[in-house]
GUBAGU-207932 format. One line per field, with one value per residue (C-alpha): residue in one letter; x negated, y negated, z negated. Coordinates in nm, 2 decimals. Layout:
# GUBAGU-207932
r	c(a ...)
east	c(X ...)
north	c(Y ...)
up	c(Z ...)
This chain:
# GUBAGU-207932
r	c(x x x x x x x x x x x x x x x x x x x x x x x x x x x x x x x x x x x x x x x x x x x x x x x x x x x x x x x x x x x x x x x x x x x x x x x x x x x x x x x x x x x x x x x x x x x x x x x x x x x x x x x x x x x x x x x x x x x x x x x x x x x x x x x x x x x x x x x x x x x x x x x x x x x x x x x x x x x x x x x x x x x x x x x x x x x x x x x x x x x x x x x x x x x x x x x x x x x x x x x x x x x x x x x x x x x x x x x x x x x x x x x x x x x x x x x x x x x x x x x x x x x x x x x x x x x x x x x x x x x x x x x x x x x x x x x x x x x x x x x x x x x x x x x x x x x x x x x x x x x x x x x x x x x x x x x x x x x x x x x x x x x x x x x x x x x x x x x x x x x x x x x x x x x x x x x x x x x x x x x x x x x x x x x x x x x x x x x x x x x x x x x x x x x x x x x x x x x x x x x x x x x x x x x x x x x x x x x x x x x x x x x x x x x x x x x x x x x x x x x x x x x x x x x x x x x x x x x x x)
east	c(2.00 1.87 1.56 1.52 1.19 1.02 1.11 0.74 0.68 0.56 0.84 1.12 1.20 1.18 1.15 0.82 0.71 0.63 0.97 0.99 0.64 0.45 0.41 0.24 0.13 0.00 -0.30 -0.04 0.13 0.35 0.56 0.61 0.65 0.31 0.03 0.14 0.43 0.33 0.30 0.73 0.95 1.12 0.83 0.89 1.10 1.36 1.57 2.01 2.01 1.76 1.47 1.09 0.99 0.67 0.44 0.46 0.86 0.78 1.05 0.98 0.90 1.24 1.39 1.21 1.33 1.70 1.71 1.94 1.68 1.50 1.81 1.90 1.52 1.55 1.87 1.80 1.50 1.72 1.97 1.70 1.70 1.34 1.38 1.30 1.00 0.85 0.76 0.43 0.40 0.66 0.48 0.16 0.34 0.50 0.17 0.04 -0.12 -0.12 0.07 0.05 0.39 0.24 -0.07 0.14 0.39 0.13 -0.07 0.23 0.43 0.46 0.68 0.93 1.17 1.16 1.28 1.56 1.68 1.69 1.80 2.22 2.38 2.36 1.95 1.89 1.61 1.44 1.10 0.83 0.52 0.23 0.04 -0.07 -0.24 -0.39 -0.50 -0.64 -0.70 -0.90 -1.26 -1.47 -1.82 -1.72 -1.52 -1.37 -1.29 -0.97 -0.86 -0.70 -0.78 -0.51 -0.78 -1.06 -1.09 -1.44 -1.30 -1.06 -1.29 -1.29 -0.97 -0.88 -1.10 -1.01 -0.64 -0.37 -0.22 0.11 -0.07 -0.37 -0.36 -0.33 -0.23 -0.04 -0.10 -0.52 -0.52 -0.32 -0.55 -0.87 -0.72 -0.56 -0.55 -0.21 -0.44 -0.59 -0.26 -0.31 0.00 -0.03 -0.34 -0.17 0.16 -0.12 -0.23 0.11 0.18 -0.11 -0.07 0.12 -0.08 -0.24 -0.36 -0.55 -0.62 -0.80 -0.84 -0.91 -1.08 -1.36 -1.28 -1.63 -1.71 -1.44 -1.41 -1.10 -1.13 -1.38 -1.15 -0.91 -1.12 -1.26 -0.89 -0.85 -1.16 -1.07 -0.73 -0.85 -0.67 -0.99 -1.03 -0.67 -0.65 -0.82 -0.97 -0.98 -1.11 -1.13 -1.47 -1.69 -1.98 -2.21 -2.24 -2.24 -2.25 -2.43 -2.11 -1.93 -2.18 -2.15 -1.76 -1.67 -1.83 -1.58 -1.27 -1.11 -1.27 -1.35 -1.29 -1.42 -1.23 -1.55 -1.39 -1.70 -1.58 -1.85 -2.25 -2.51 -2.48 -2.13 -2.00 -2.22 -2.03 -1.66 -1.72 -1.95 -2.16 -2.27 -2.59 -2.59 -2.95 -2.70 -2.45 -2.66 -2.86 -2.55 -2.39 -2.69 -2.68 -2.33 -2.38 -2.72 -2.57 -2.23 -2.21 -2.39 -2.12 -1.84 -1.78 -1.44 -1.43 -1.57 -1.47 -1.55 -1.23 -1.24 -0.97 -0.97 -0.92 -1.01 -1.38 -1.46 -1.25 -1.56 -1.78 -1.62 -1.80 -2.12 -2.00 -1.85 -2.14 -2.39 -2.08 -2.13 -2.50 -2.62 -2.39 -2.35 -2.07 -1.92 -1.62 -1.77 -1.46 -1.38 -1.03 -0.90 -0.68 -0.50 -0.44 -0.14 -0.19 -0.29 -0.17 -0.50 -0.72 -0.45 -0.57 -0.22 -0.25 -0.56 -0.53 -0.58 -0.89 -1.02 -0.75 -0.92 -1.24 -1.14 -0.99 -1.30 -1.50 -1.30 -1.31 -1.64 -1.67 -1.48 -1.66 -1.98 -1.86 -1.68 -2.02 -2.18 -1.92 -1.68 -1.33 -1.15 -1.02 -0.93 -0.60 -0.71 -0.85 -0.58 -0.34 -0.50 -0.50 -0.11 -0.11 -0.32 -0.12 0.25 0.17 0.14 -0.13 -0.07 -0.20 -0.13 -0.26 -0.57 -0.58 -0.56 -0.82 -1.11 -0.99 -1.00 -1.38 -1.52 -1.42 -1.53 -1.87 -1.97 -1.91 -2.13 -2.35 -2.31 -2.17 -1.93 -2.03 -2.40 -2.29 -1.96 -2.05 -1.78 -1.53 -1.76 -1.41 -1.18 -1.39 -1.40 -1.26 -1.22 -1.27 -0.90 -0.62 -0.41 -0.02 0.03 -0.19 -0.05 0.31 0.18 0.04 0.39 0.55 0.35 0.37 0.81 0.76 0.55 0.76 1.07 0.91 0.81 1.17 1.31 1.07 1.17 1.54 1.47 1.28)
north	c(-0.87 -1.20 -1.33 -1.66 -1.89 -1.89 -1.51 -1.50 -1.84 -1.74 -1.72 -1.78 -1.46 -1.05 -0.92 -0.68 -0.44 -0.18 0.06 0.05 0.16 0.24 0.64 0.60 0.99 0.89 1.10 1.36 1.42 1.19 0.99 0.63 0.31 0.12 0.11 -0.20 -0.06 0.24 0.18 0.10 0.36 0.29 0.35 0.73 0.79 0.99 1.25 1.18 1.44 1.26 1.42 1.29 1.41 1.51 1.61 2.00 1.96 1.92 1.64 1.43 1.10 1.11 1.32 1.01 0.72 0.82 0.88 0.67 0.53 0.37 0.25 0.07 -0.13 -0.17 -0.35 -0.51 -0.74 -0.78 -0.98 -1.14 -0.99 -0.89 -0.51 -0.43 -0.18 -0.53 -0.72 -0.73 -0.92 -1.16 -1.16 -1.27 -1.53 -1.71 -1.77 -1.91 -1.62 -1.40 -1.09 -0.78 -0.87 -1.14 -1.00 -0.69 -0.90 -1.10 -0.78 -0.60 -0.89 -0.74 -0.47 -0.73 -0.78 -0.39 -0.37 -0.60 -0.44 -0.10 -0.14 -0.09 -0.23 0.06 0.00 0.27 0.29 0.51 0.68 0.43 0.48 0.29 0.29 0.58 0.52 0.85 0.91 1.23 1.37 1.22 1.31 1.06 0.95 0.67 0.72 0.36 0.14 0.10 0.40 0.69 1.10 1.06 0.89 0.99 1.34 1.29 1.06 1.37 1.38 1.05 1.00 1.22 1.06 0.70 0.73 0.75 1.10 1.04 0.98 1.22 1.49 1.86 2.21 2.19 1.87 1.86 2.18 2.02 1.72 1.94 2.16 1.89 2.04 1.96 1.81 2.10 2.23 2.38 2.24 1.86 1.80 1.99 1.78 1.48 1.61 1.57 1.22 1.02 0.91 0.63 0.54 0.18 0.15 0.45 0.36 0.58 0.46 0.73 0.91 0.76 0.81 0.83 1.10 1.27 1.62 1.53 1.20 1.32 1.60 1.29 1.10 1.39 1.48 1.15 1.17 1.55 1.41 1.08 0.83 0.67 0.42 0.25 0.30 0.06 0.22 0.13 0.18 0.07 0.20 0.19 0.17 0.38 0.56 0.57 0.89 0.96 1.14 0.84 0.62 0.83 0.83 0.48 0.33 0.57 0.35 0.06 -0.09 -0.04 -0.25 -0.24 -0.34 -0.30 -0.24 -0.43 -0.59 -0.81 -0.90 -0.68 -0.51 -0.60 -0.39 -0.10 -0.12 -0.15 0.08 0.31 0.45 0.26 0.13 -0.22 -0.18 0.05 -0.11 -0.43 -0.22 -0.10 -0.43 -0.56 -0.28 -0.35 -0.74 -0.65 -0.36 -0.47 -0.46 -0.08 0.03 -0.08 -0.31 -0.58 -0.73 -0.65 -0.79 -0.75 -0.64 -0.76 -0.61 -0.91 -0.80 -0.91 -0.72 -0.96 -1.25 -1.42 -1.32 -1.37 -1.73 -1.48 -1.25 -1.51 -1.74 -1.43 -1.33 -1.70 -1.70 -1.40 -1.27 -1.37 -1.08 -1.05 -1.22 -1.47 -1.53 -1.21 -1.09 -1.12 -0.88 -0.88 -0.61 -0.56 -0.18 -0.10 -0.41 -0.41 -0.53 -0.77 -1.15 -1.23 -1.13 -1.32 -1.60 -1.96 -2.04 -1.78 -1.90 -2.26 -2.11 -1.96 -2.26 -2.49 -2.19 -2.20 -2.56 -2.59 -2.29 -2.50 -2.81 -2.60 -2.45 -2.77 -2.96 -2.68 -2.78 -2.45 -2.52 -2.15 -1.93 -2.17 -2.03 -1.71 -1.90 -2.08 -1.77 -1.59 -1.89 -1.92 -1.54 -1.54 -1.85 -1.62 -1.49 -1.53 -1.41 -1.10 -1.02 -0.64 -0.61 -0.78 -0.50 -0.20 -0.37 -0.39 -0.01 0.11 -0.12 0.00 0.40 0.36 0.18 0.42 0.69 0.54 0.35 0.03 -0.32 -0.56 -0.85 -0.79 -0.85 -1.09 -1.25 -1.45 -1.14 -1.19 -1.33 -1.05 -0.82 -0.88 -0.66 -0.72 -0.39 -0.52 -0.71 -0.94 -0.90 -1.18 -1.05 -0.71 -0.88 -1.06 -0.80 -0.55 -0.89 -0.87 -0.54 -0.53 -0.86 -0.65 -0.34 -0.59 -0.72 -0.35 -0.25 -0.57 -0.50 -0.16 -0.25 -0.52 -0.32)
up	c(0.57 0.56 0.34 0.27 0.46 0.16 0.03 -0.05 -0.28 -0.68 -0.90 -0.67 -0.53 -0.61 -0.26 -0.22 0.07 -0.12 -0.21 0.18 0.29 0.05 -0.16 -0.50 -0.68 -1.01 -1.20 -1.32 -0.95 -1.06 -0.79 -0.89 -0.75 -0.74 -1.01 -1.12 -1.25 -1.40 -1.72 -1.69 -1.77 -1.45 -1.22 -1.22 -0.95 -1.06 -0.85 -0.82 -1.12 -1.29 -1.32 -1.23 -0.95 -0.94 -0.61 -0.69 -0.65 -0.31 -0.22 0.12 0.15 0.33 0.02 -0.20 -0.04 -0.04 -0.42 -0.57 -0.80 -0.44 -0.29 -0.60 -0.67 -0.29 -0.30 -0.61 -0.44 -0.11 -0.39 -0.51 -0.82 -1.06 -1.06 -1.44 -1.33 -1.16 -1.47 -1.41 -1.13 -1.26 -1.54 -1.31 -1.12 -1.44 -1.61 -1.22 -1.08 -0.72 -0.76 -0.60 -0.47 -0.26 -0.19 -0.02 0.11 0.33 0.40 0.54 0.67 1.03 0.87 0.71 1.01 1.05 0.65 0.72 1.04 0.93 0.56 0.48 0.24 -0.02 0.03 0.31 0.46 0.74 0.67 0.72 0.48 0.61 0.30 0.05 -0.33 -0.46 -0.81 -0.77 -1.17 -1.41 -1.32 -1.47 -1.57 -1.82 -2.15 -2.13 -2.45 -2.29 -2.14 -2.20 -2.15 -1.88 -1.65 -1.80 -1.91 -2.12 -2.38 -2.51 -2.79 -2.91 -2.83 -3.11 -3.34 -3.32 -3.25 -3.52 -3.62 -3.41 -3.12 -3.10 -2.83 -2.86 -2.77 -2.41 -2.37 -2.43 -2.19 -1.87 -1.94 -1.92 -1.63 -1.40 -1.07 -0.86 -0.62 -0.51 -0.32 0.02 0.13 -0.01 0.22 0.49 0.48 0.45 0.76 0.91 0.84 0.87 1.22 1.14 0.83 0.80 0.41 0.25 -0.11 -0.37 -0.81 -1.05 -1.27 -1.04 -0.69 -0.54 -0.73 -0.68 -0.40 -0.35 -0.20 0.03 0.18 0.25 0.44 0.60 0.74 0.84 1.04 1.19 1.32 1.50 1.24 1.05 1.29 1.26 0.84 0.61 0.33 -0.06 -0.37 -0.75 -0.84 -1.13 -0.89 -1.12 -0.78 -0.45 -0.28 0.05 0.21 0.13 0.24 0.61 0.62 0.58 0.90 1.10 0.97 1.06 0.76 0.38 0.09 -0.27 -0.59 -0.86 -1.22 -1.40 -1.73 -1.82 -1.71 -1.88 -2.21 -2.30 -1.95 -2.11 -2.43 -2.26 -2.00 -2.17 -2.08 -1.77 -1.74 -1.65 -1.39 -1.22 -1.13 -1.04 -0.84 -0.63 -0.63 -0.45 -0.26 -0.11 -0.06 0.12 0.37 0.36 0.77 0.79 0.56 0.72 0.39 0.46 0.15 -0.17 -0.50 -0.89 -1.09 -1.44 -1.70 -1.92 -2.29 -2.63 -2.57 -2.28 -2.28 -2.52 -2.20 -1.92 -1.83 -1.81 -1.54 -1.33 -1.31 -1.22 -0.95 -0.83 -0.82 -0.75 -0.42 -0.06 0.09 -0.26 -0.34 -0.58 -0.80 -0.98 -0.99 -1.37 -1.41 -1.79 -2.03 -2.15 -2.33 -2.56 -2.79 -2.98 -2.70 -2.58 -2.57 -2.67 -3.02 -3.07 -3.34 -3.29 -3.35 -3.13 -2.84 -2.85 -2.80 -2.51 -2.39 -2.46 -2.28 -1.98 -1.95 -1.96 -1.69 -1.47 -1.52 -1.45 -1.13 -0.99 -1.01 -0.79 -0.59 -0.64 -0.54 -0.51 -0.74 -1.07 -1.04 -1.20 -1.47 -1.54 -1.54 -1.76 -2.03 -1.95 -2.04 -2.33 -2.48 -2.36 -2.70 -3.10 -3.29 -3.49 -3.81 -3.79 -3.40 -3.49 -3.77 -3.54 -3.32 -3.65 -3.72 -3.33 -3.27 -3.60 -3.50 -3.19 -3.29 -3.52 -3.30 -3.07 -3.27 -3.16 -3.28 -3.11 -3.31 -3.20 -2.84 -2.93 -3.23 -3.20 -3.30 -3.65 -3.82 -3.66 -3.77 -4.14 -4.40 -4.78 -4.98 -5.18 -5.02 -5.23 -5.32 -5.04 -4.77 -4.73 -4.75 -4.43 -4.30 -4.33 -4.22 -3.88 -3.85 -3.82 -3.59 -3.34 -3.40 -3.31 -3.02 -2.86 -2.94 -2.74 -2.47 -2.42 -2.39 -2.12 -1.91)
């Protein structure tokens, strides 16, 4: 099979690494494509009979790749074709951004003209997984404003209490979250054991991974067998803490790279990700720029979720990035939500959209006359993302519900640290004939547009 010379431009093409060397096991032991598909229906890779497989079913990566489900994504890119379960990096690379796509694609690019020897027309493909993701349970220190029990076991509670009747947790479901423990298999970490001699990529995301046992009987494996020294090492990390047995392990790979999930600068990050402490994390940031060479520290990066929450904010964060670091990546990576809907800068209305806008500009103008001159792209994408959408009445509805819940829970106040959101967050004791007709109205058009996305996946 033949790709075309520029297979890897934006936009232009489907083709991506990944189904060919790459294993994904999601929090549950679930085997999927890659984590930025996961939230696709089509990510679970399913067996010929068409069921999920899951890591306790004990399929091979051999057994994996020769499902009829891989062979068909894998053959779908080699057409040139958007498999439907990669909509978020087309998504990314429409509105102007980098993709995973093409970040893996460069990364792994001395595989490609193995891929294209060894793949047949029906999309086989010999064993060749070079790069592992774990998401070992949902041990956690943070109850998220944005997450879910799934990664985050602590916000069961809440969970409960903000979420509407159809979707609150219980009985089976509450107990396997609580009790999460595939993980802890004698014979996953032996078969681990088996095949990481030909491993290159190592990457752990959570629950928090540094903080999790887990993790450190991975790397300790790797370090028994002789293999840390040819596999680089990742992690998306909270960095609420850095552990000294972590701290020891990562000089003994190849290297070690951080992907810091840090929303906004101070007291906003507290109130998204709560409940960090803001002196924390600064400390620990400073921490890693400072020592970056004794830990064995390749590139290190803050990764923002952008959402409604921080999108007001984000100018703050990226100015102290700028500022304040020397090893850090000083351009954050903006990474945006897409679930849930309420926290999605799509829905935002108008006048909220330009201020954005005007806030980004003057960001830029800000930065360019310190003489920045990397990393507008990101800017720009998420502006082409944010504007991908209309604003919805009914959205912006479940947002005031889900932020007031949540705020009296915790007793705080988004408008004290956004007052911008002041509008959103307005409510009116009685709601006139015409407003609740627009507000039913909104409702159907977002019902219509789940029910369209779901059949175009």
């Amino acid at each position: 099979m033949i790709l075309p010379n520029d297979f890897n431009e934006a936009s232009r093409h489907s083709f991506c690494v990944l189904p060919w060397i790459h294993r994904f096991i999601n929090l549950g032991g679930e085997i999927q494509l890659c984590c930025n598909s996961e939230e696709y229906e089509q990510s679970h890779i399913r067996s010929d009979s068409g069921n999920l497989i899951n890591v306790t079913d004990g399929f091979t990566d051999k057994q994996i790749g020769d499902t009829r489900h891989m062979r068909e994504i894998r053959k779908s890119m080699l057409q040139g074709t958007w498999p439907a379960v990669c909509k978020r990096c087309m998504t990314v690379e429409q509105c102007g951004g980098t993709s995973r796509r093409v970040s893996e694609n460069q990364h792994f690019k001395h595989h490609i003209p193995w891929i294209l020897e060894n793949t047949d027309e029906q999309g086989h493909a010999p064993v060749n997984i070079r790069s592992r993701d774990y998401r070992l349970g949902n041990l956690c220190n943070l109850r998220c404003r944005m997450c879910h029990p799934r990664a985050s076991k602590l916000l069961l509670e809440e969970w409960n209490q903000v979420s509407r009747r159809r979707l609150r947790l219980k009985g089976e479901s509450v107990r396997q979250l609580e009790q999460m423990g595939w993980f802890q298999n004698e014979k996953l970490w032996d078969e681990f054991a088996d095949n990481i001699h030909d491993l290159e990529h190592l990457h752990f995301a959570g629950g928090e991974p540094l903080i999790t046992p887990e993790v450190i009987q991975a790397l300790e494996i790797c370090v028994e067998k002789g293999a840390a020294k040819q596999i680089e090492l990742t992690f998306n990390t909270n960095i609420t803490k850095i552990p000294r047995k972590h701290r020891d392990l990562w000089p003994q790979f190849k290297t070690v790279n951080l992907f810091c999930s840090i929303d906004a600068f101070g007291a906003l990050n507290d109130y998204i990700r709560y409940p960090s402490k803001w002196a924390t994390i600064a400390r620990n940031l400073d921490i890693i720029d400072r020592e970056h060479e004794r830990l064995n520290l390749g590139l290190v990066a803050i990764s923002a979720t952008v959402q409604i929450y921080n999108i007001l904010g984000l100018a703050d964060l990226i100015e102290y990035s700028h500022e304040r670091f020397s090893f850090i990546r000083p351009m954050p990576n903006l990474v945006h939500l897409s679930m849930p809907d309420y926290f999605d800068i799509k829905f935002l209305p108008d006048d909220l959209k330009k201020l954005v806008a005007k806030q980004m500009s003057d960001l830029r103008q800000r930065l360019e006359s310190n003489g920045v001159v990397n990393g507008f792209e990101q800017l720009d994408g998420i502006l082409t993302y944010m504007n991908s959408g209309s604003h919805s009445a009914f959205v912006m509805s479940e947002f005031r519900r889900v932020t007031i819940a949540f705020d009296q829970l915790r007793e705080e106040s988004a408008v004290d640290l956004v007052p911008e959101l002041s509008g959103l967050m307005q409510t009116t004791s009685k709601k006139s004939p015409g407003s609740r007709f627009r507000l039913i109205m909104s409702r159907f058009e977002w019902l219509a547009g789940r029910i369209k996305n779901k059949l175009f996946r």
